[in-house]
C-alpha positions as CSV (number, residue, x, y, z in Angstrom):
1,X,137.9,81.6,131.9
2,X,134.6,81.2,134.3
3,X,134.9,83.0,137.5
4,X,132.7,81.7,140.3
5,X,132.3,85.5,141.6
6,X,130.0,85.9,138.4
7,X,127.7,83.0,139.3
8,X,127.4,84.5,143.1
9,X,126.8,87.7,141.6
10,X,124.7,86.7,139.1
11,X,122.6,84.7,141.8
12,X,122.3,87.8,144.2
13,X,121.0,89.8,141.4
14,X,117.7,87.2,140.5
15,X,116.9,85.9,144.2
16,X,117.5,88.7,146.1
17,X,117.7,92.0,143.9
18,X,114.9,91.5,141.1
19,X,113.2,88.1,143.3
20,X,112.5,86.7,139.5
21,X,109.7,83.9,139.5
22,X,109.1,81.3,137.4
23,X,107.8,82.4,133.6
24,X,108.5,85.7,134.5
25,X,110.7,88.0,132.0
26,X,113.5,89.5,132.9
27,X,115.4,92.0,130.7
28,X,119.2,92.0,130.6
29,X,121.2,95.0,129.8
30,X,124.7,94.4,129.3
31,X,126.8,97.8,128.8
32,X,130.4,96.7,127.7
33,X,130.4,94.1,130.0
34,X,132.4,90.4,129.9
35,X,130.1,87.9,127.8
36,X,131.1,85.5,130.5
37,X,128.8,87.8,133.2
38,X,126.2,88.0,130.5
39,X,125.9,84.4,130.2
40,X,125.6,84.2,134.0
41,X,123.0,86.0,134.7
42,X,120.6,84.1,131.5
43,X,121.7,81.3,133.3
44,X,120.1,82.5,136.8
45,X,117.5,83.6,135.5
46,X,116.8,80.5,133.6
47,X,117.8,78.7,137.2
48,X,114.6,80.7,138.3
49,X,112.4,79.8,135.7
50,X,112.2,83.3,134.0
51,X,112.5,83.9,130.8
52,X,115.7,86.4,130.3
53,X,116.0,89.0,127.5
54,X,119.3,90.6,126.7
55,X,121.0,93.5,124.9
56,X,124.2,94.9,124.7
57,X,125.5,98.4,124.6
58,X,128.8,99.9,123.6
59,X,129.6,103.5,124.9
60,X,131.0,104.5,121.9
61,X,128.7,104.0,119.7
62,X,125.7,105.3,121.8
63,X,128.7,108.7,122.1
64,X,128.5,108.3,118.0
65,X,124.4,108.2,118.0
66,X,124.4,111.2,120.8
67,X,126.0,113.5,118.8
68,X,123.9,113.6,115.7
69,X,120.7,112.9,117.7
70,X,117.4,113.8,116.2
71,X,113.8,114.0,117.2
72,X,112.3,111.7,115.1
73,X,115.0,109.0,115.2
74,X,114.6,109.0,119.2
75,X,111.0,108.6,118.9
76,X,111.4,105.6,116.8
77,X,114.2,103.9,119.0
78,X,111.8,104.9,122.3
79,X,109.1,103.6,121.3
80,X,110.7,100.3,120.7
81,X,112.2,100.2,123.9
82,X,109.3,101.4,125.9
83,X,107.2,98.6,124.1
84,X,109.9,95.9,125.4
85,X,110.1,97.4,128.6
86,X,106.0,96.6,129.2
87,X,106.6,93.1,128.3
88,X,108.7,92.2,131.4
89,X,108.4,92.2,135.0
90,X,112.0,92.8,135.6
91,X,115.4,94.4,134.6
92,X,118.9,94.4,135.1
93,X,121.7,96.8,134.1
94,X,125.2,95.6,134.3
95,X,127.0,98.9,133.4
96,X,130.8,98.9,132.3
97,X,132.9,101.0,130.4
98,X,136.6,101.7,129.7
99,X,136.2,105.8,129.6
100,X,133.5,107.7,132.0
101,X,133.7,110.5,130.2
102,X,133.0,109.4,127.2
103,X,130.1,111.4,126.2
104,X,131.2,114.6,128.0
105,X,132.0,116.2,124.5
106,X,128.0,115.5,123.4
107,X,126.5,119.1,123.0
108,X,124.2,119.9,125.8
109,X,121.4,120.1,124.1
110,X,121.8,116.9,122.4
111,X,122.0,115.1,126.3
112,X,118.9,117.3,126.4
113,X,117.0,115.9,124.1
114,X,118.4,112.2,124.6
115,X,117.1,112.6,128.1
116,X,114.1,114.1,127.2
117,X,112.9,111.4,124.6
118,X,114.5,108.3,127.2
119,X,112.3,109.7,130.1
120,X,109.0,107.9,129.7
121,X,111.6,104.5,129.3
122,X,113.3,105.4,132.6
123,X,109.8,106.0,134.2
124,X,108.1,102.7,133.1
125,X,110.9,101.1,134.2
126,X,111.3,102.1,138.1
127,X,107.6,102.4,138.2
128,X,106.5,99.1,137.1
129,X,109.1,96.7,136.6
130,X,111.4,95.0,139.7
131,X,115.0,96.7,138.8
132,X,118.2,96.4,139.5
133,X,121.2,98.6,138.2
134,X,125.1,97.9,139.3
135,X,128.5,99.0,137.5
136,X,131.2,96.5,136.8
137,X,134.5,96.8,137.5
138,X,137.4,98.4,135.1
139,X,140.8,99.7,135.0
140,X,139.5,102.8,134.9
141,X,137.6,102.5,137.6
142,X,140.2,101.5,139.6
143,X,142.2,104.2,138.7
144,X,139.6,106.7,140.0
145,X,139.4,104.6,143.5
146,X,142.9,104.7,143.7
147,X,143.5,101.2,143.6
148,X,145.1,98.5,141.7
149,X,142.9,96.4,139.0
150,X,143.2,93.3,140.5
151,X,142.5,95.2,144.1
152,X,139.7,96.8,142.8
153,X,138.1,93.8,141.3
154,X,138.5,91.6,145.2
155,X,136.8,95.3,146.4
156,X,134.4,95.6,144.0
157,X,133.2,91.5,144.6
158,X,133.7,91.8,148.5
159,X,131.0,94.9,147.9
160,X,128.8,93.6,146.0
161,X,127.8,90.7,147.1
162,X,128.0,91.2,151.0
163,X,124.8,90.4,153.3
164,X,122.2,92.9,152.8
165,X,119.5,91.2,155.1
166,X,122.5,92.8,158.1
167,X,121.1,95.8,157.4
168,X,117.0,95.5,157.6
169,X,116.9,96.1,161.4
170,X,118.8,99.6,161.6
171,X,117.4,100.5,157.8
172,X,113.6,100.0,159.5
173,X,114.8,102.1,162.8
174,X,115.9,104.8,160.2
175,X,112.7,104.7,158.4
176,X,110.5,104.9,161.2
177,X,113.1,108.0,162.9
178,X,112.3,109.7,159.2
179,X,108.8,109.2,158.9
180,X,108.6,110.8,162.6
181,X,110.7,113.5,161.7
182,X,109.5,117.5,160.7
183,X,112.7,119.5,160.4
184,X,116.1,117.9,159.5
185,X,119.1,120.0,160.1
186,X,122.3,119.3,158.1
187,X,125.9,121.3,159.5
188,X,129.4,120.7,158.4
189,X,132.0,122.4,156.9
190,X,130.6,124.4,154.4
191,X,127.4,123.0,154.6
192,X,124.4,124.9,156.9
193,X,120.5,123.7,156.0
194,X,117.6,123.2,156.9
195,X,114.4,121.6,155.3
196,X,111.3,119.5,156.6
197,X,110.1,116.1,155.4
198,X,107.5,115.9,157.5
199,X,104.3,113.3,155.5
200,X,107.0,112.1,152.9
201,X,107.7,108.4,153.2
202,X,110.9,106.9,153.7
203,X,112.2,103.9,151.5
204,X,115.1,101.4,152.5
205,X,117.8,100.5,149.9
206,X,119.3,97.1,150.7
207,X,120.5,95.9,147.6
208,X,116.7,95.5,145.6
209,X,117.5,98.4,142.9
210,X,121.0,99.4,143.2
211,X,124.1,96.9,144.1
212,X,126.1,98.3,146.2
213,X,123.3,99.1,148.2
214,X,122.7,101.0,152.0
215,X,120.8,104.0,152.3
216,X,117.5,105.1,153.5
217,X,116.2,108.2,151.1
218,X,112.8,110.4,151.1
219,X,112.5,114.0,150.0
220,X,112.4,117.3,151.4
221,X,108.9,119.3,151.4
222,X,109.4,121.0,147.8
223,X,109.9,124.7,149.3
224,X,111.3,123.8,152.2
225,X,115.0,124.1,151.7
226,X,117.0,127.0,153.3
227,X,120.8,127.4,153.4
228,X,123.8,126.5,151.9
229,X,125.4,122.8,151.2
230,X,129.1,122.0,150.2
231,X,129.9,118.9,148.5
232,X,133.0,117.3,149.4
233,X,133.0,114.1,146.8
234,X,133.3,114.8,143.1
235,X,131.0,113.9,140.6
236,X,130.8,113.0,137.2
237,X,127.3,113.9,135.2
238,X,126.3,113.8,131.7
239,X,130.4,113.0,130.9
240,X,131.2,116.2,132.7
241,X,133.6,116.0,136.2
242,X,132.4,118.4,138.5
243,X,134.1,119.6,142.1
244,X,133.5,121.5,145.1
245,X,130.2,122.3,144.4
246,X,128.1,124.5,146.5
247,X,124.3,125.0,146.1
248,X,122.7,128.0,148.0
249,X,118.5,127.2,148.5
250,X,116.0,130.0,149.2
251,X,112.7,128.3,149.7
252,X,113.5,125.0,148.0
253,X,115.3,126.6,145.2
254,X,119.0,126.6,144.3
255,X,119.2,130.6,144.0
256,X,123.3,130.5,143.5
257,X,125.0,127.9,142.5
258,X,129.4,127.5,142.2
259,X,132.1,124.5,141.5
260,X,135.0,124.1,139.2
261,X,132.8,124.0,136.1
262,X,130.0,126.5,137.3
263,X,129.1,127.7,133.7
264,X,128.2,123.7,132.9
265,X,126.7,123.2,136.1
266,X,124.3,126.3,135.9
267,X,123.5,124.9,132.6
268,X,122.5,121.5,133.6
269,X,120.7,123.5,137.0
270,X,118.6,125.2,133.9
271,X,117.4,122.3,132.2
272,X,114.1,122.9,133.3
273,X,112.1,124.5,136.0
274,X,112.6,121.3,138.4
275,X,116.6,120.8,138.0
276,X,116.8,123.8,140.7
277,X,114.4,122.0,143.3
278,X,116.3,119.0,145.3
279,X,113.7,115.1,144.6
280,X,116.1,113.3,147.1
281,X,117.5,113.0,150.9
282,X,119.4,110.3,151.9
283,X,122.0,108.9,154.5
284,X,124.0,106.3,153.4
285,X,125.9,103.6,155.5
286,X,127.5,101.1,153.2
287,X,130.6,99.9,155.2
288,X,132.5,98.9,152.6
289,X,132.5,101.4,150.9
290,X,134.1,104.9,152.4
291,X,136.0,107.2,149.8
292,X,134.3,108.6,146.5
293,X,135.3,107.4,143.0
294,X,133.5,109.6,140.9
295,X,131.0,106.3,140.0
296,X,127.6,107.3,142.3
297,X,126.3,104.3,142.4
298,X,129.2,103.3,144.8
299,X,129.6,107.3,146.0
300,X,125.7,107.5,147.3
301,X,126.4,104.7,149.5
302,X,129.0,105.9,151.4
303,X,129.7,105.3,155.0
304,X,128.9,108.3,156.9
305,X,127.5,110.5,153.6
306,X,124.1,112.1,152.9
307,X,123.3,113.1,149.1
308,X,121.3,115.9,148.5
309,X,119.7,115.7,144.7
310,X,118.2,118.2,142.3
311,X,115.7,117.4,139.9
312,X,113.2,114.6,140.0
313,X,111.9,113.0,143.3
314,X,111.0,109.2,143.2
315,X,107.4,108.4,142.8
316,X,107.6,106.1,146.4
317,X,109.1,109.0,148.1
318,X,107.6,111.8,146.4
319,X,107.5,115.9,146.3
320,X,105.8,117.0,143.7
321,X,109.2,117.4,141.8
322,X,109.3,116.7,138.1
323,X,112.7,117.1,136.1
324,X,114.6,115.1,133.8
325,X,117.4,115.5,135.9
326,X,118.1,113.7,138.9
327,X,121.9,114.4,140.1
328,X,123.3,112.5,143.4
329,X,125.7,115.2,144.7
330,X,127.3,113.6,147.8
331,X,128.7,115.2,151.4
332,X,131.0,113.0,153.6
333,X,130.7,113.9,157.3
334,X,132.9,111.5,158.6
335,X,135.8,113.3,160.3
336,X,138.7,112.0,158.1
337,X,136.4,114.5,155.6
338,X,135.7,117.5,158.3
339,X,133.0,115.9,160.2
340,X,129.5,117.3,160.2
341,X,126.0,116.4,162.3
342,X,122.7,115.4,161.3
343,X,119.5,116.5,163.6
344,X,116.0,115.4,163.3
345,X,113.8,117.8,164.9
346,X,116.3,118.9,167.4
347,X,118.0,115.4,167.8
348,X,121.2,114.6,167.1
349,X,120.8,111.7,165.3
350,X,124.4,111.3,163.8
351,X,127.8,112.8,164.1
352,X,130.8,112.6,162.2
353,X,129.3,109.6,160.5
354,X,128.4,107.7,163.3
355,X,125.1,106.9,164.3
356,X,123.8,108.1,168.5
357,X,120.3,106.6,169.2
358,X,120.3,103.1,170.2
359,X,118.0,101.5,167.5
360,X,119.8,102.8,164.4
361,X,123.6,102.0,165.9
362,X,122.9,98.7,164.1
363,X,123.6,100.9,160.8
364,X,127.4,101.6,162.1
365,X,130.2,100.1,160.2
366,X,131.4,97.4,163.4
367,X,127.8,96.3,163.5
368,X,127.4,96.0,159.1
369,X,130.4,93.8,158.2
């Protein structure tokens, strides 16, 4: 049965996320997602005058391929998808799925290696093409929000398709207040550090590469980081859940790190020499969107949240840090999740998840929906 949400969607995702021109090419990856949503979005695009491109994924059959992963075969299926990747100017990823862990019984060094070998893919791609990467909504999914399916589903519409261009004045206030700023100073309960960003440029998110979308993220100076963070939203990575982790940094470098799964996490942390170095800062001030589900691309933009990330910095934003791990870990400091205060060079700039200075109140819940 056609549901106009898809259309609306679909629409938000070529004009405004990917801005798809006529002739242009536009690759379509659909992971275990309704062929009705798949067929709205060739449809956009072909509204647009591109030229879409689609393939479909199932999770347990790229589970089935992960676990008897081998060098040569990834070469082969990389190359391939490198070579498609250079023949378009655009992608987007509707992601679905009926089990998010699906893959956490993969052997580590099988993720490893899968990573490794997808790498130069994933670089092409948020590089050199105009992307865009959303989930879509589940039963399972609403089970980990808490929700009911069909309440999920109004939530996860209501989210997704809400008025980005709302948040452009406050985003630029935040970007200029970061690009000003030397040392940032982040407290909390169990959370105590301190790092400078001083010459790194700050990007705004408003729904171009990620829907949901509302953060403003750079990177610390690589050896910067001092002190201690708690996260206070679980997280789900390579299959694996993961809670209550806390990260101790001595210049720049995660020297100790504990959760409920600390023997997985330090093995992940290990991957390679920049896994222990954090390639991301944000604050996030999605208003829709205010308690974690395990799914990050709805997590990082959290009302009131900041995510701290080890492994590789983006290229627009950039530290020096190479890894192919890049893991959102996300704090809440509203007070409903113990509070906490963000300082730029002295400034409080926001306390329990509510922005101070005049210019960047426009980022506050009241002023977003």
């Amino acid at each position: 049965m056609h549901d106009p949400r898809y259309d609306k969607l679909a629409r938000l995702l070529v004009s405004h996320s990917t801005r798809l021109q006529k002739d242009e090419k536009v690759l379509i990856d659909a992971f275990e997602i309704p062929d009705e949503m798949t067929i709205a979005l060739i449809r956009a695009a072909r509204d647009a005058g591109a030229v879409p491109l689609v393939q479909t994924h199932h999770a347990r059959i790229s589970r089935e391929m992960a676990l008897g992963a081998q060098e040569e075969q990834l070469d082969i299926t990389n190359a391939l998808q490198l070579a498609q990747m250079k023949k378009v100017e655009a992608y987007i990823a509707v992601r679905g799925g009926h089990n998010i862990t699906e893959m956490s019984d993969v052997p580590a060094e099988k993720m490893k290696l899968v990573g490794k070998k997808l790498k130069p893919v994933l670089d092409w791609r948020v590089k050199k093409t105009r992307w865009c990467v959303l989930r879509w909504p589940s039963s399972s999914m609403a089970q980990q929000a808490g929700m009911s399916t069909e309440q999920f589903e109004n939530f996860y519409f209501d989210v997704c398709t809400l008025d980005y261009s709302k948040m452009i004045p406050g985003m630029k206030a935040l970007k200029d207040a970061m690009e000003k700023t030397d040392r940032v100073e982040l407290k909390g309960p169990g959370t105590d550090l301190t790092f400078s960003i001083k010459n790194i440029p700050a990007i705004t998110c408003g729904g171009t590469h990620n829907i949901p979308d509302g953060e403003v993220f750079t990177a610390p100076v690589r050896n910067s980081v001092q002190g201690v963070v708690t996260y206070n939203a679980g997280t789900i990575y390579q299959g694996t859940a993961f809670d209550n982790i806390r990260l101790e940094f001595k210049d720049g470098k995660v020297v100790d790190a504990t959760g409920n799964n600390t023997a997985k996490l330090n093995e992940i942390l290990n991957s390679d020499a920049g896994a222990r170095f954090i390639g991301e800062f944000a604050i996030a001030f999605n208003p829709y969107v205010l308690h974690p589900m395990r799914d990050i691309l709805f997590d990082e933009k959290i009302s009131g949240s900041f995510h701290f990330t080890p492994g590789q910095a983006y290229e627009q934003a950039d530290n020096g840090n190479r890894s192919q791990v890049h893991w959102d870990m996300v704090n809440i400091q509203r007070e409903d999740y113990g509070g906490g205060t963000i300082h730029f060079d002295g400034k409080l700039i926001r306390e329990n998840g509510i922005f101070l200075p005049k210019a960047l109140q426009a980022l506050n819940p009241e002023r977003l929906k």
